[in-house]
N, C-alpha and C positions, 0 to 999 in steps of 0.2 A: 390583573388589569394593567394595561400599557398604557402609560401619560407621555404623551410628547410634550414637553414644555418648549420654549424657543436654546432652551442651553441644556437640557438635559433627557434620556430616557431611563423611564424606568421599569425593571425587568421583576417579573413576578420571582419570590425564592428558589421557587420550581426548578425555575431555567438557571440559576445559580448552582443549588445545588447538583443535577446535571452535569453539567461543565465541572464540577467538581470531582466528582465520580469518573466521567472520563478523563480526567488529567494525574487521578491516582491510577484508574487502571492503565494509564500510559506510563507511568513511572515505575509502576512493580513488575511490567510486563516482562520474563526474563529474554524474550526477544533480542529488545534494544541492548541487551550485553554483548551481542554477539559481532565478530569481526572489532574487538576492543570498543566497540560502544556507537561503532560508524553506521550501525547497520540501517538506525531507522534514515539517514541518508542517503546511504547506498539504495536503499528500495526506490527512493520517490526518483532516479535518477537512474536505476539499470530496468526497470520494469518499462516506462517509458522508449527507452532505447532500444529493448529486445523488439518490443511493437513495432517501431518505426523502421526496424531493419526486418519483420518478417514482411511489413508491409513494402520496403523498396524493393525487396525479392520478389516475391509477388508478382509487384508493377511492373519488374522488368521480365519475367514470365510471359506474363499475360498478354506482353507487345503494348502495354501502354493503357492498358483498362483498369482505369482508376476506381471505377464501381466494383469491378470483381476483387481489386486490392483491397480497396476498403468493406466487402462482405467476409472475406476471408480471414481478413482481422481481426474483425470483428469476434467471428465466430470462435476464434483461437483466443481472445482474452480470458476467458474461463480457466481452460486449459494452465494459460501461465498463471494464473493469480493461483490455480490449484498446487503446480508444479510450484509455485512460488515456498507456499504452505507447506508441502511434503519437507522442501528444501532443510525450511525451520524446524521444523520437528527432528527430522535426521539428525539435522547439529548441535540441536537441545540433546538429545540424546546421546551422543556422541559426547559432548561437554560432559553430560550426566555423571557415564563410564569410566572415563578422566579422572574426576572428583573420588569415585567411588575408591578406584585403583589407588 
């Protein structure tokens, strides 16, 4: 049950604990160690950029067809968030071997 009061809302434990669970599994994720710790920054910041440059390539391709840049973008986010994924894994791995050695 949600209460709006005029100074306060309140959240069922549910949605608490939730939010709890996601903020541990962000914190043990061995991910975020990766490039000394910059990583979960680096994503929200190079992922972005990759789009927006396969998109300006594209647009200048295409002669200037914003609909066909933005389909083909489209269709390529998969791809990177995939290539993204592989990326991490390789370097988890790669770290792994390191440790091992």
């Amino acid at each position: 049950m949600v209460r709006n009061d005029a100074w306060r809302l309140d959240f069922p434990l549910v949605v608490i604990t939730l939010v709890g669970e996601i903020v541990d599994k962000m914190m043990v994720d061995p991910a975020n160690d990766l490039f000394g710790g910059y990583y979960p920054f680096l994503r929200r910041l190079v992922i972005p950029f990759v789009l927006i440059m396969i998109f300006i390539f594209v647009y200048d391709l295409s002669n200037g067809s914003a609909l066909i840049s933005s389909i083909f973008t489209g269709f390529l986010l998969g791809p990177v968030l995939l290539l993204e994924r592989v990326m991490i894994i390789y370097l988890l791995k790669q770290k792994e071997n390191e440790n091992m050695s």
